[in-house]
VEXFI-243580 format. One record per residue (C-alpha): residue in three letters; x, y, z. Coordinates in pm, 1 decimal. Last residue first. Layout:
# VEXFI-243580
<pt marro="ALA" u="X" v="Y" w="Z"/>
...
# end
This chain:
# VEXFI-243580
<pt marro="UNK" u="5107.8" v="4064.0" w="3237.9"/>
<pt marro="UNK" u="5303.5" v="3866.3" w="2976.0"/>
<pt marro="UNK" u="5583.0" v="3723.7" w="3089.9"/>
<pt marro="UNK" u="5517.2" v="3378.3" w="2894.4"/>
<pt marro="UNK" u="5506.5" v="3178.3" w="3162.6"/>
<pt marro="UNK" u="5284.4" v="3399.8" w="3364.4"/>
<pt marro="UNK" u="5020.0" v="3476.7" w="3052.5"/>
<pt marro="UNK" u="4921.1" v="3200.9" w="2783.0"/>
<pt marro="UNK" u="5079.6" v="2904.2" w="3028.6"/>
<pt marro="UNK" u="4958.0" v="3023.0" w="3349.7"/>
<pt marro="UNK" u="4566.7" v="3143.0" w="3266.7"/>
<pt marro="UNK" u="4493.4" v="2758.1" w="3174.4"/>
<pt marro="UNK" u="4497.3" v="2641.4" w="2806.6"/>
<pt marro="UNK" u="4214.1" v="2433.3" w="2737.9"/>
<pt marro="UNK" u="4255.4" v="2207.6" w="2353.8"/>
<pt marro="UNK" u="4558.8" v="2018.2" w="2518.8"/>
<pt marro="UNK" u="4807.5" v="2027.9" w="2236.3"/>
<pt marro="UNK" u="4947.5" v="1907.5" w="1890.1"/>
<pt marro="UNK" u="5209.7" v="1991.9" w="1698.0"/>
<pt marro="UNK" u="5240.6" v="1892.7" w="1295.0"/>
<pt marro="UNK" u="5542.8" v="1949.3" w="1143.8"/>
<pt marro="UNK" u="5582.0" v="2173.5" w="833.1"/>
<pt marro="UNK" u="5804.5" v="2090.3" w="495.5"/>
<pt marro="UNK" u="5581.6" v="2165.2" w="211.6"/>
<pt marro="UNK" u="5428.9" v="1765.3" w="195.9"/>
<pt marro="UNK" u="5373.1" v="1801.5" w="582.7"/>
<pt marro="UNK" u="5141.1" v="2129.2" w="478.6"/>
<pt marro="UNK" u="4956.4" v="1929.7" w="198.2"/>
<pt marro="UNK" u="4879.0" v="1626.8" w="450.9"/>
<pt marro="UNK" u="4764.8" v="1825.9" w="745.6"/>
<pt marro="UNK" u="4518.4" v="2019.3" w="542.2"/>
<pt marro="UNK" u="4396.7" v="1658.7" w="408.2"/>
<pt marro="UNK" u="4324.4" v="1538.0" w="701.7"/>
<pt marro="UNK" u="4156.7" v="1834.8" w="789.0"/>
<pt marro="UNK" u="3916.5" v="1801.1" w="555.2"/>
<pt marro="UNK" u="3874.8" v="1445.0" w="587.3"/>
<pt marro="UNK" u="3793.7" v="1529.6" w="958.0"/>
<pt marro="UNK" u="3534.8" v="1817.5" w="864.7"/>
<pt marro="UNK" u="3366.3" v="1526.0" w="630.5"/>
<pt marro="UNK" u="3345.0" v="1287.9" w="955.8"/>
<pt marro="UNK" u="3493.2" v="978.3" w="813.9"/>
<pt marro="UNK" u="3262.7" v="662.5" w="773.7"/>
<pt marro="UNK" u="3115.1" v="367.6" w="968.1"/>
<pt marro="UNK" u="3031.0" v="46.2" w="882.1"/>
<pt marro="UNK" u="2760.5" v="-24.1" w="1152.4"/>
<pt marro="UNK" u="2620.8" v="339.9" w="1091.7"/>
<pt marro="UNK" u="2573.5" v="248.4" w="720.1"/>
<pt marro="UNK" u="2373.6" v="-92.6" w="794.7"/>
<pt marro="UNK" u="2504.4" v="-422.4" w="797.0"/>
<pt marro="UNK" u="2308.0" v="-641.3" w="529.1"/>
<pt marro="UNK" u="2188.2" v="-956.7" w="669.5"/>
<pt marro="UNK" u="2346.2" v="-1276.4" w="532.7"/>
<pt marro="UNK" u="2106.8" v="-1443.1" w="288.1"/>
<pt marro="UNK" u="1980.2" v="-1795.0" w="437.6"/>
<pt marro="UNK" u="1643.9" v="-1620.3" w="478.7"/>
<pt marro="UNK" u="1542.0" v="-1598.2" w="81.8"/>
<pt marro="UNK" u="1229.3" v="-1424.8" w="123.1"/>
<pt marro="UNK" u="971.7" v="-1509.6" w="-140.8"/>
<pt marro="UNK" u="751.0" v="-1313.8" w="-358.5"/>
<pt marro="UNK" u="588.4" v="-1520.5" w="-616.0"/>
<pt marro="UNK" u="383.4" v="-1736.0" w="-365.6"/>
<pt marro="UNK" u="281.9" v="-1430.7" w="-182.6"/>
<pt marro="UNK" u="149.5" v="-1299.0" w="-494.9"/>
<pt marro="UNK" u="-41.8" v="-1578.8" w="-580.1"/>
<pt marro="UNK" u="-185.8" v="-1571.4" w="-223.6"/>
<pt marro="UNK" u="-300.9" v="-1229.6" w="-257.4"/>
<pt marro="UNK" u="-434.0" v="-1254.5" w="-556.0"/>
<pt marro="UNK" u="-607.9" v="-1553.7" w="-515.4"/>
<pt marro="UNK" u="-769.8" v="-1390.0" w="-204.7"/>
<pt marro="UNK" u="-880.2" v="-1042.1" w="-382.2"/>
<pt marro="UNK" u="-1042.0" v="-1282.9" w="-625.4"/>
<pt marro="UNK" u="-1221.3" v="-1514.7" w="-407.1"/>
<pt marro="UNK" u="-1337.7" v="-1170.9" w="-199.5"/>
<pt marro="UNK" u="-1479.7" v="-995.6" w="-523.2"/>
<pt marro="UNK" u="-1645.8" v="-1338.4" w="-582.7"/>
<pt marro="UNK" u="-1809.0" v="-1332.8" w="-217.6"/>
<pt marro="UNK" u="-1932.4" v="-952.5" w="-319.4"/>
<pt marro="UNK" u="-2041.7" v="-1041.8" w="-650.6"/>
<pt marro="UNK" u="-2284.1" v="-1318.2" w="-491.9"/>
<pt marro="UNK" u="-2376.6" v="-1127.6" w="-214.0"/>
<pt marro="UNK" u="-2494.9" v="-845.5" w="-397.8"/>
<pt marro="UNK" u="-2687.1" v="-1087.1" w="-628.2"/>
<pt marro="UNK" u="-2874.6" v="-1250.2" w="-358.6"/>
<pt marro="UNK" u="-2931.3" v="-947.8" w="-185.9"/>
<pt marro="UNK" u="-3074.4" v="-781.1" w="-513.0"/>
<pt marro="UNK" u="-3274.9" v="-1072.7" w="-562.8"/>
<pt marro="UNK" u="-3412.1" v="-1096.1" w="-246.0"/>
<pt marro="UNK" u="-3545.8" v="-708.0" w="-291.5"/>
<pt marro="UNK" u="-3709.7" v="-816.0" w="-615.3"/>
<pt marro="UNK" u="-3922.3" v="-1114.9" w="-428.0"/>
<pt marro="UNK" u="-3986.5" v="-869.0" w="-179.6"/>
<pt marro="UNK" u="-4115.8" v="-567.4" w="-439.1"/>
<pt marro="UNK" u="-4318.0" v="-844.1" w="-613.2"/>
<pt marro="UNK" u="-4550.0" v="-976.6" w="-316.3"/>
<pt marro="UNK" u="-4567.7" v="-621.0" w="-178.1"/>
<pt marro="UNK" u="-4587.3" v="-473.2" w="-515.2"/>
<pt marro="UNK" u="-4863.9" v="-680.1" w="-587.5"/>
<pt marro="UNK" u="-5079.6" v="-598.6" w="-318.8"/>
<pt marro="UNK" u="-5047.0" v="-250.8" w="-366.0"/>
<pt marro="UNK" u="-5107.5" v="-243.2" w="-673.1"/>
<pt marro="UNK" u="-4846.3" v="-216.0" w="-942.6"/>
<pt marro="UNK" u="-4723.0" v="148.8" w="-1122.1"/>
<pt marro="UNK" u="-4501.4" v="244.0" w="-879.5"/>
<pt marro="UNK" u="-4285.4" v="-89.3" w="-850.8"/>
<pt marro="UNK" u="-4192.5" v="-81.2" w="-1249.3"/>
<pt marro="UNK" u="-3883.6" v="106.4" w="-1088.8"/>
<pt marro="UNK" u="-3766.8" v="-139.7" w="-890.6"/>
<pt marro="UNK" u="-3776.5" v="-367.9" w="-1222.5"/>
<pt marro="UNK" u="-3527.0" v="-124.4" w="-1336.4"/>
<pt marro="UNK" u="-3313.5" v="-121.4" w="-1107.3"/>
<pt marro="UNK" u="-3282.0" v="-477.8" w="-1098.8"/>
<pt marro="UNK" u="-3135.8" v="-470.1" w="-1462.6"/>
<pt marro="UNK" u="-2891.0" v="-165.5" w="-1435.3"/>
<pt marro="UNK" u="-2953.1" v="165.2" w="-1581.5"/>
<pt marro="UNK" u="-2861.6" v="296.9" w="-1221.8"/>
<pt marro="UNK" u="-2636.0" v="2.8" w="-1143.6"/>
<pt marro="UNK" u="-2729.3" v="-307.5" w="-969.2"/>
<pt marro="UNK" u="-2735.8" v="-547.0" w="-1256.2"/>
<pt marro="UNK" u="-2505.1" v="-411.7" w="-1526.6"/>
<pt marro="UNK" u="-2280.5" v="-238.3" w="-1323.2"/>
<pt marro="UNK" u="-2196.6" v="-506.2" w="-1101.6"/>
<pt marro="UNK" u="-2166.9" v="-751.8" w="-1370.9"/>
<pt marro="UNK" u="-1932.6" v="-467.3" w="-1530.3"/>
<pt marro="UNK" u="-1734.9" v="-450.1" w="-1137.8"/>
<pt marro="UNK" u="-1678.5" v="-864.7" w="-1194.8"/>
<pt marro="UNK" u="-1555.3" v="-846.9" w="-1540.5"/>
<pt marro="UNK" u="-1309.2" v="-556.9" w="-1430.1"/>
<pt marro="UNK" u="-1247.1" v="-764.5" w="-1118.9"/>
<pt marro="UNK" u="-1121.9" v="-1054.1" w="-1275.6"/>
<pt marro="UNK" u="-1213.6" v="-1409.0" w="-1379.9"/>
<pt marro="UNK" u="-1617.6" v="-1347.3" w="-1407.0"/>
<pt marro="UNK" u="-1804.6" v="-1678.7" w="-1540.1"/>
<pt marro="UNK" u="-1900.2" v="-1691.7" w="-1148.9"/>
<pt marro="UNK" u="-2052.6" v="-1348.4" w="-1180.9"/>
<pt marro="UNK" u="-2241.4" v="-1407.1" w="-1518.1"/>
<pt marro="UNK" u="-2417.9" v="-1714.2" w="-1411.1"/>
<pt marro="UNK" u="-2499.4" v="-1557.9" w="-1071.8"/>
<pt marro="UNK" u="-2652.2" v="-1278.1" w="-1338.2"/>
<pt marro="UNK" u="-2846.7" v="-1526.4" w="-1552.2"/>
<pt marro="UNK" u="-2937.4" v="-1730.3" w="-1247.0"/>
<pt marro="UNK" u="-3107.2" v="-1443.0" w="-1058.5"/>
<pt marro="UNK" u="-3292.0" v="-1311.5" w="-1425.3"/>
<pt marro="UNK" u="-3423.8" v="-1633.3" w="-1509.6"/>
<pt marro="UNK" u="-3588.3" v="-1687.5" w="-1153.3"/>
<pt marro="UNK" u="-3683.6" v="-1286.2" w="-1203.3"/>
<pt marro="UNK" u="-3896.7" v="-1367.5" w="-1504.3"/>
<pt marro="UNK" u="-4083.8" v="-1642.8" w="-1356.9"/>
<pt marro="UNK" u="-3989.7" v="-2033.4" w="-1440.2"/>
# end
């Protein structure tokens, strides 16, 4: 067994032992980062032949894919779980009655509260309220009144 065989199912060993993303992102790290374990045999690439770093530099390359897909499908199981663990816990209870919003209930206007409450305290000193149209035509504020 070659050095990379060992290597490939070391790490896929190492991603499928991973139970969260944390473990999964350190794997990541580990492997493909800058210091990481396949970087560093892409490195050793500029000191081989030719003919060897076509052979090796291929056989490296797969690895990488390999691994990248590996962490990548696990990143997917995980997100999945998640998401399906969390839909489990979160449930909609439907037989609740639906709650009626604010403009279905209605309130007071606050300048109708206001006066309201005018018209309250000057009925509790003895005044009567009188209402009228809210247009007065040129007859009743003039003629009627005499005025010219």
């Amino acid at each position: 067994m070659s050095d990379l065989e060992a290597l490939k199912e070391n790490l896929l060993a190492e991603v499928t032992g991973a139970g969260d993303e944390a473990a999964i992102e350190a794997v990541r790290v580990t492997a493909l980062g800058k210091k990481g374990s396949i970087s560093e045999l892409l490195k050793t690439l500029g000191t081989m032949t030719p003919e060897e770093r076509q052979t090796r530099g291929a056989a490296i390359n797969a690895l990488k894919t390999d691994v990248f897909e590996a962490i990548t499908a696990c990143k997917s199981a995980l997100k999945d779980a998640a998401i399906a663990e969390r839909l489990a816990r979160e449930t909609v209870d439907i037989s609740l009655p639906v709650r009626s919003s604010p403009a279905e209930r209605g309130r007071i206007h606050p300048i109708s509260q206001i006066i309201d409450e005018i018209t309250a305290i000057f009925a509790d000193m003895g005044f009567s309220i009188a209402e009228g149209p809210d247009i007065e035509t040129d007859y009743y504020n003039f003629t009627a009144l005499n005025f010219p």
